[in-house]
C-alpha positions in Angstrom: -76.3 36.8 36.2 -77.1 37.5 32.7 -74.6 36.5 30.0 -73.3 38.3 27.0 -71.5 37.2 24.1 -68.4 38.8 22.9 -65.7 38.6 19.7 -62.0 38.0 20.9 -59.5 37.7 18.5 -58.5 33.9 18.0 -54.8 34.9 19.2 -56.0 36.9 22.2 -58.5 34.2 23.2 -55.6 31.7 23.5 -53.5 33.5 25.6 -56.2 34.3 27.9 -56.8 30.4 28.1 -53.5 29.7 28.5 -53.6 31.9 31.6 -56.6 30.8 32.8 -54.9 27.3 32.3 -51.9 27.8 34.3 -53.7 29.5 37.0 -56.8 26.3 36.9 -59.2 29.4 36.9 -62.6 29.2 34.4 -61.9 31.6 31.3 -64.8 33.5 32.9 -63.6 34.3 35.6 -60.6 36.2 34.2 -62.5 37.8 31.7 -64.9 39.3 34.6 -61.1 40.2 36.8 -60.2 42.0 33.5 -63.7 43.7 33.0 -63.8 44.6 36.7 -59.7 46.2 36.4 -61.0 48.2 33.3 -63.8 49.6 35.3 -62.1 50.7 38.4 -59.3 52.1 36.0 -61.8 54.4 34.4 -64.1 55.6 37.1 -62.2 58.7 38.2 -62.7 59.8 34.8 -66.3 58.8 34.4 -66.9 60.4 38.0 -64.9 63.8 36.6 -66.9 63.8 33.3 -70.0 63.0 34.7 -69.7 66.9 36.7 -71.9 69.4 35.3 -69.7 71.7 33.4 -66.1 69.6 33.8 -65.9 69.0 30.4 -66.2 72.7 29.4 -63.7 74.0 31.8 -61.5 71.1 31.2 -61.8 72.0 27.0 -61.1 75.7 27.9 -58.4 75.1 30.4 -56.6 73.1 27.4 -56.7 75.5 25.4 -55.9 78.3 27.1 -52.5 76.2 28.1 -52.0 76.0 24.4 -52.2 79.4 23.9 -49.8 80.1 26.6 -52.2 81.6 29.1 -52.5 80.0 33.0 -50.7 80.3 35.7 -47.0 78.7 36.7 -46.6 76.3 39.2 -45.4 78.8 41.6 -48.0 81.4 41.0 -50.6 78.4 41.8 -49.5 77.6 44.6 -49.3 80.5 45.9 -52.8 80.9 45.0 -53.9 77.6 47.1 -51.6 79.4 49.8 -53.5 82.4 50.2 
């Protein structure tokens, strides 16, 4: 495994060795759970963005709700109904 440095704010970096403390875990290896937790939080939306054309339809959707336009929930699910 390859290692990277990063900058943690002094006050950050002594709770998270505090915690790593209490729980006799190396201050790695929370910093990889917390990387990992990050990741897994964000992949939908990686996967969604990632679609050809998502992005567009997702920026036109938006606005279209702004502008009052779409459908209501009852006309949609009629919609997936039919």
């Amino acid at each position: 495994m390859t290692t990277a440095t990063i900058r943690i704010p002094e006050d950050k970096k002594n709770i998270l060795k505090a915690i790593s403390s209490l729980e006799n875990r190396k201050l790695n290896e929370v910093i990889v759970e917390l990387i990992d937790e990050y990741i897994e939080r964000h992949k939908e939306t990686h996967e969604l963005l990632s679609m050809p054309g998502f992005y567009e339809k997702l920026i036109r959707s938006s606005k279209e709700f702004r502008k009052g336009k779409g459908a209501t929930i009852e006309e949609a699910r009629k919609e997936l109904e039919s």
